[in-house]
C-alpha positions as CSV (number, residue, x, y, z in Angstrom):
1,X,100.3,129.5,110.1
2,X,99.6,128.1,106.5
3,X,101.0,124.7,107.2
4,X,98.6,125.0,110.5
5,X,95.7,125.6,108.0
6,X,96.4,123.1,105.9
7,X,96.8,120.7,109.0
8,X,93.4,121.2,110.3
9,X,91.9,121.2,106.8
10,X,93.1,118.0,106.2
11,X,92.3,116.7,109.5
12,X,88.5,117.9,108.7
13,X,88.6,116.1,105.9
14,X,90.4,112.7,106.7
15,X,87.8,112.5,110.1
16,X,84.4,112.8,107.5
17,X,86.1,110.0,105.3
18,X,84.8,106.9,106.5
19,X,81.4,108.4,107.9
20,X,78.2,108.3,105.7
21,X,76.1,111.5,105.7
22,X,72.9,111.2,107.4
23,X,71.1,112.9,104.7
24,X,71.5,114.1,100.9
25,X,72.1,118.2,100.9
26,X,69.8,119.1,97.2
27,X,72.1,119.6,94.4
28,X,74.0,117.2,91.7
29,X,74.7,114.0,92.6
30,X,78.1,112.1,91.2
31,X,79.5,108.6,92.4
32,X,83.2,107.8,92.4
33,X,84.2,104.4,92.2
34,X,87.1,103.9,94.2
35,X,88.3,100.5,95.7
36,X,88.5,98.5,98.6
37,X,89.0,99.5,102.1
38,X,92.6,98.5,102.8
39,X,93.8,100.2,99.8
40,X,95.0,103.7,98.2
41,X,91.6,104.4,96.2
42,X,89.5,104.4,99.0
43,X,90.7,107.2,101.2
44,X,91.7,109.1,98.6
45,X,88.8,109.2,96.8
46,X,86.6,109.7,100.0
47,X,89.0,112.6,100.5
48,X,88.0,113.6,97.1
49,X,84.8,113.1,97.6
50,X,84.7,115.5,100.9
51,X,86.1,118.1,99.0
52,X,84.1,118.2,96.1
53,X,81.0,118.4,98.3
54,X,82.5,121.1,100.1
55,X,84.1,123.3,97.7
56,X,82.0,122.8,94.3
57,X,79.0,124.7,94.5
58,X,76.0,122.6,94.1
59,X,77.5,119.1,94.1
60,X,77.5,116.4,96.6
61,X,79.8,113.1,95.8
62,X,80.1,109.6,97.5
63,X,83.3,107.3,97.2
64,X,82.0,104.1,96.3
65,X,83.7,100.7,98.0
66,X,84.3,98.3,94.8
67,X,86.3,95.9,93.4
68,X,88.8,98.5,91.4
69,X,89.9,99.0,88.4
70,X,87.9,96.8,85.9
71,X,84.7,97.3,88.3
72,X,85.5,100.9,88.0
73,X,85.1,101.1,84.5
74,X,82.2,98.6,84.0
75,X,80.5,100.8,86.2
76,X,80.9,103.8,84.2
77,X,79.8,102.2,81.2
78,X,76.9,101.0,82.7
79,X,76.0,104.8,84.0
80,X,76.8,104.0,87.8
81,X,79.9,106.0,88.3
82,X,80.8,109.3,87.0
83,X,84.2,109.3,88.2
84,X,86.6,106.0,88.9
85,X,89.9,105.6,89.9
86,X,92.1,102.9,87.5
87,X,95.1,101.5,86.8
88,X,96.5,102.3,82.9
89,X,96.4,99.1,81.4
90,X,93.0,98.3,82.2
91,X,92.2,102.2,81.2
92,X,93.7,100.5,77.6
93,X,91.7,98.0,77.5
94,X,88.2,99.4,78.1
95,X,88.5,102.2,75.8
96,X,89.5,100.0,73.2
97,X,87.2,96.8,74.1
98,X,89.6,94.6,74.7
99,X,90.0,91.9,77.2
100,X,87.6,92.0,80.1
101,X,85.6,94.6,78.3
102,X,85.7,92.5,74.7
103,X,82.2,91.1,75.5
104,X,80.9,94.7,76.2
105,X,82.5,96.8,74.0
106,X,84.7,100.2,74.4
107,X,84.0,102.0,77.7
108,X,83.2,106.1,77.3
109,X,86.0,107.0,79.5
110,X,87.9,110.5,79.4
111,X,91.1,110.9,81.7
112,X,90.6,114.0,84.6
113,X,94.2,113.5,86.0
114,X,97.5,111.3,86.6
115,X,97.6,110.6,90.2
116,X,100.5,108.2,91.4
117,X,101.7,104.9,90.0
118,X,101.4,101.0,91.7
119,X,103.6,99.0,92.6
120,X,103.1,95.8,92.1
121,X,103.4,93.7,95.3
122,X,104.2,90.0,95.6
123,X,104.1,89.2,99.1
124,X,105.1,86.2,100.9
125,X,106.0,85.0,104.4
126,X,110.2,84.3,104.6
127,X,109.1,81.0,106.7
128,X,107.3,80.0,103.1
129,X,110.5,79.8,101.4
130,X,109.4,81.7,98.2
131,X,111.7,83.6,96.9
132,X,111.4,84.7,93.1
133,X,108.2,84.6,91.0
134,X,108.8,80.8,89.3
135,X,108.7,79.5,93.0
136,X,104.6,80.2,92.7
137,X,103.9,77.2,91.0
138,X,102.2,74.5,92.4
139,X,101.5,77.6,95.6
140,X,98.3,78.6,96.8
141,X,98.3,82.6,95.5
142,X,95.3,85.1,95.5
143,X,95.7,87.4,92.3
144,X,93.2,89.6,93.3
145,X,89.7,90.3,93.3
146,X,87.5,89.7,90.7
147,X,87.5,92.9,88.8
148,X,90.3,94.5,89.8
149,X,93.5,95.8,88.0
150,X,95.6,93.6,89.9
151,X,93.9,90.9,89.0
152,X,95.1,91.6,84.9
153,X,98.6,92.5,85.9
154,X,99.3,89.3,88.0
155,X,97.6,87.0,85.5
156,X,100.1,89.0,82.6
157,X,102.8,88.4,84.9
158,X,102.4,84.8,86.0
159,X,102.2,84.5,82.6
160,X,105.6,86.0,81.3
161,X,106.9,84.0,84.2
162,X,105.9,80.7,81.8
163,X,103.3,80.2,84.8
164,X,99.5,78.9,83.6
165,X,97.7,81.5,86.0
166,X,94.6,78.9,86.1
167,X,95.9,75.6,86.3
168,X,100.0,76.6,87.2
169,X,98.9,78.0,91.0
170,X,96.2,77.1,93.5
171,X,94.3,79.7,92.9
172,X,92.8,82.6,94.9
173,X,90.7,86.0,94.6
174,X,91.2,88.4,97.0
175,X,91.2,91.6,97.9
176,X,94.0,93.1,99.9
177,X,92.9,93.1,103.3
178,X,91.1,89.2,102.5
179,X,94.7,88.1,101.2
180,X,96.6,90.1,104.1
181,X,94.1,87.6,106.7
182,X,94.4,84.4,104.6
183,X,98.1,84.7,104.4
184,X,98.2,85.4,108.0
185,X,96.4,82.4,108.9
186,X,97.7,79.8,106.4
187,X,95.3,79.6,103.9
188,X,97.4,81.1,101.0
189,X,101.0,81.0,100.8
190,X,101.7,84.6,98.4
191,X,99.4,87.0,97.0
192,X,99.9,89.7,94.7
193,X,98.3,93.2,95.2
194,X,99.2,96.7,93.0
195,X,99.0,99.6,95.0
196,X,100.4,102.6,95.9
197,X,103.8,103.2,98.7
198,X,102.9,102.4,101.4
199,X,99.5,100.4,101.3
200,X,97.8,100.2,104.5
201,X,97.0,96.4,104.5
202,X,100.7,95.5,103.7
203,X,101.7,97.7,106.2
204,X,99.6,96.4,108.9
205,X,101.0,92.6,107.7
206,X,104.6,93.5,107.9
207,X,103.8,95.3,111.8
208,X,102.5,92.0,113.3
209,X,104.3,90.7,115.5
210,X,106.1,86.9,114.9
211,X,105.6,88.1,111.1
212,X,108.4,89.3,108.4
213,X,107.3,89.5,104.9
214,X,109.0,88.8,101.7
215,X,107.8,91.2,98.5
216,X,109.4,88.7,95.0
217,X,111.4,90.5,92.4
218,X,109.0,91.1,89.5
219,X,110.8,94.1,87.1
220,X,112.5,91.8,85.1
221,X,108.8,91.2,83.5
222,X,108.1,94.6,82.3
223,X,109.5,94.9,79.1
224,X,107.9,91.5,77.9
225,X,104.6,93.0,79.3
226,X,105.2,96.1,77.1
227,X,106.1,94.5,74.2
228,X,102.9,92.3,74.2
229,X,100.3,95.2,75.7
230,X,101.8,98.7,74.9
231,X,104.8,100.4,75.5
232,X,104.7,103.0,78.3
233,X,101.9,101.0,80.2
234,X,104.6,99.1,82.3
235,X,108.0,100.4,83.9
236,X,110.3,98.7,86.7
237,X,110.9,101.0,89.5
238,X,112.5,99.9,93.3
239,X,110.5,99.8,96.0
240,X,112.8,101.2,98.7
241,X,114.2,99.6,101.5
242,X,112.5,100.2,104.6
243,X,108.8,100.8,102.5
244,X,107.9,98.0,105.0
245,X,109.1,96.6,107.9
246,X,111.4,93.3,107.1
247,X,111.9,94.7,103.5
248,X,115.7,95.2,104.1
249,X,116.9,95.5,100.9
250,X,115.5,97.6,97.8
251,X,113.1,95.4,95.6
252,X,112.7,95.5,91.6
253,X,109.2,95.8,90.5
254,X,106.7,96.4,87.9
255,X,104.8,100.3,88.6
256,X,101.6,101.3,86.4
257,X,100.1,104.7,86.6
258,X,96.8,105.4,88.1
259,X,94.7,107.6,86.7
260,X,91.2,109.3,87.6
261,X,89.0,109.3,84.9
262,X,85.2,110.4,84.1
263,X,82.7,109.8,82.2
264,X,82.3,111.2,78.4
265,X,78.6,113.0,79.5
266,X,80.2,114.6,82.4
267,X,80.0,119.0,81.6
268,X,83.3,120.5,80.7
269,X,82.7,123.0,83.4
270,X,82.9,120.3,86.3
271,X,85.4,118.3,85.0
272,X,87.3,121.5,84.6
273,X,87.1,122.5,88.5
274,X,86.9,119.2,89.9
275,X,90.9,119.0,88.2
276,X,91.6,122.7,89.0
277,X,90.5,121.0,92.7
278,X,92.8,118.1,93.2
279,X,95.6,120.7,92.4
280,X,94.5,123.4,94.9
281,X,93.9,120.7,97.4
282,X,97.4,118.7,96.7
283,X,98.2,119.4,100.5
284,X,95.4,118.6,102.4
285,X,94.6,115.4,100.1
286,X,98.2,114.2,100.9
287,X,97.9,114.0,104.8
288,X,94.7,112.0,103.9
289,X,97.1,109.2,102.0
290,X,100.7,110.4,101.1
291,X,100.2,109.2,97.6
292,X,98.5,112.7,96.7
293,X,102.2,114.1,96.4
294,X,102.5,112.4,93.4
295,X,100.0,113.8,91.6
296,X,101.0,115.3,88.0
297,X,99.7,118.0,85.6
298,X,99.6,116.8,82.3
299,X,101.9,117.2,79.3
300,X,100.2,116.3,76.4
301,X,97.7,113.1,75.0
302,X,100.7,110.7,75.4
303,X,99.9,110.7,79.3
304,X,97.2,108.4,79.4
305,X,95.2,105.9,76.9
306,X,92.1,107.3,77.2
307,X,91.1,110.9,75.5
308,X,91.5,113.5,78.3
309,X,88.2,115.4,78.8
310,X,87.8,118.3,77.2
311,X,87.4,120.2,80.9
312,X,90.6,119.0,81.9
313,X,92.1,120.2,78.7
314,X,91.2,123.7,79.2
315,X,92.9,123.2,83.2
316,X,96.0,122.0,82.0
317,X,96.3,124.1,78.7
318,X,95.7,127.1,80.9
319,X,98.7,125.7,83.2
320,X,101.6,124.2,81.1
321,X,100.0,121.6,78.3
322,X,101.0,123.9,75.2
């Protein structure tokens, strides 16, 4: 009966997803900036979203579509978004002005929760003849879209593979479901994406039929990538055999934790129950994108780059952070 309930919950919420209200209910207002369509931040935070507006007394949220990660945070700085989803190392750099943030300084960003890690995905078609990372060169590759978290870690990677990510490839910047069509009709040769197990747009890629895909080796790049941008950022993990059709054999690749964070201005009292939230709602978030199973209280200030917010804290404290 409780699996039943959970079921139909989660059903509610993963049919009010994609569909825009008609009108704003009174109340506060808060923006998450999630990602694009065909990957994990999306649903996820629109499942967020639904909940928040349901369950939180008062407030009324929106998932945002957006360029990810780096967008994410720009946007926060720039008062747009008072939550955003984002990959670690570009949580790194924006709280410490670095690199696409160096022009605008630190971003006021304080950690909510760990939600899942990427993986980072270098796809190919086996009819290309790609097979390792050093066979990009001289390739027509999309690294990403503009602002977007995959974006930094290909460019870091192409990199460490002795690869000039501006004038070593043909370049391209996609998104994921703009790379998935340009691969599928010839205008790229390999694009890289990181996102979560399994991401819709690869999936849909590897189904179609006359298609087998090839996802490139990339772990052997993640200590470099610590060593030069901060230990614990980057970690090799397998993506299984069988994550997507044609992937026969297990696959070595760089994962990065993804973190929901809000802004610095945002009340302790709503950070606190948004957090105490994605908790109670593991379940129901999870049949919205199975990614939600991976969600993790926090340990301690270790767990991510940014300070956690001081509502958060008080969650977690109360939980297990001692």
């Amino acid at each position: 009966m409780q699996r039943a309930s959970v079921l139909c919950s989660a059903f509610c919420i993963l049919c009010s997803v994609l569909l825009a209200a008609c009108s704003a209910p009174s109340g506060e207002y808060i923006s998450i900036a999630t990602g694009g369509t065909g990957g994990v931040y999306y649903p996820y935070g629109g499942g967020l979203a639904h909940l928040i507006s349901g369950r939180i007394p008062g407030v009324n949220a929106t998932a945002e579509v957006t360029g990810a990660s780096v967008d994410n945070l720009r946007l926060m700085q720039q008062g747009r978004a008072d939550l955003a989803f984002t990959l670690a190392d570009t949580l790194a750099e924006a709280v410490n002005g670095t690199g696409p943030f160096a022009d605008s300084g630190p971003v006021p960003a304080r950690t909510i929760a760990l939600l899942y890690r990427n993986f980072t995905h270098i796809v190919a078609l086996h009819s290309s003849g790609i097979e390792s990372v050093g066979d990009l060169r001289g390739r027509r590759v999309s690294i990403g879209s503009p602002g977007s978290g995959t974006e930094l870690i290909a460019t870091r990677i192409l990199e460490a593979a002795g690869i000039d990510p501006r004038d070593g490839i043909s370049r391209a910047a996609l998104g994921v479901t703009e790379s998935v069509n340009a691969l599928k009709d010839g205008k790229i040769d390999a694009f890289f994406w990181s996102g979560g197990l399994p991401t819709p747009a690869v999936q849909d890629l590897a189904g179609t039929s006359g298609i087998r895909i090839r996802l490139l080796a990339n772990g052997e790049f993640a200590h470099a990538l610590g060593a030069r941008y901060g230990e614990g950022l980057y970690t090799e993990a397998t993506v299984p055999a069988g994550a997507y059709r044609g992937v026969d054999e297990p696959v070595s690749v760089i994962t990065v934790a993804n973190l929901l964070v809000a802004a610095e201005s945002m009340g302790e009292e709503l950070a606190h129950d948004i957090t105490q939230l994605l908790f109670d709602t593991q379940d129901e978030l999870a049949v919205v994108h199975p990614e939600a199973r991976h969600l993790t209280p926090a340990t301690g200030p270790a767990d991510s780059p940014a300070p956690f917010h001081p509502g958060a804290m008080r969650y977690y404290r109360a939980r297990s952070w001692h």
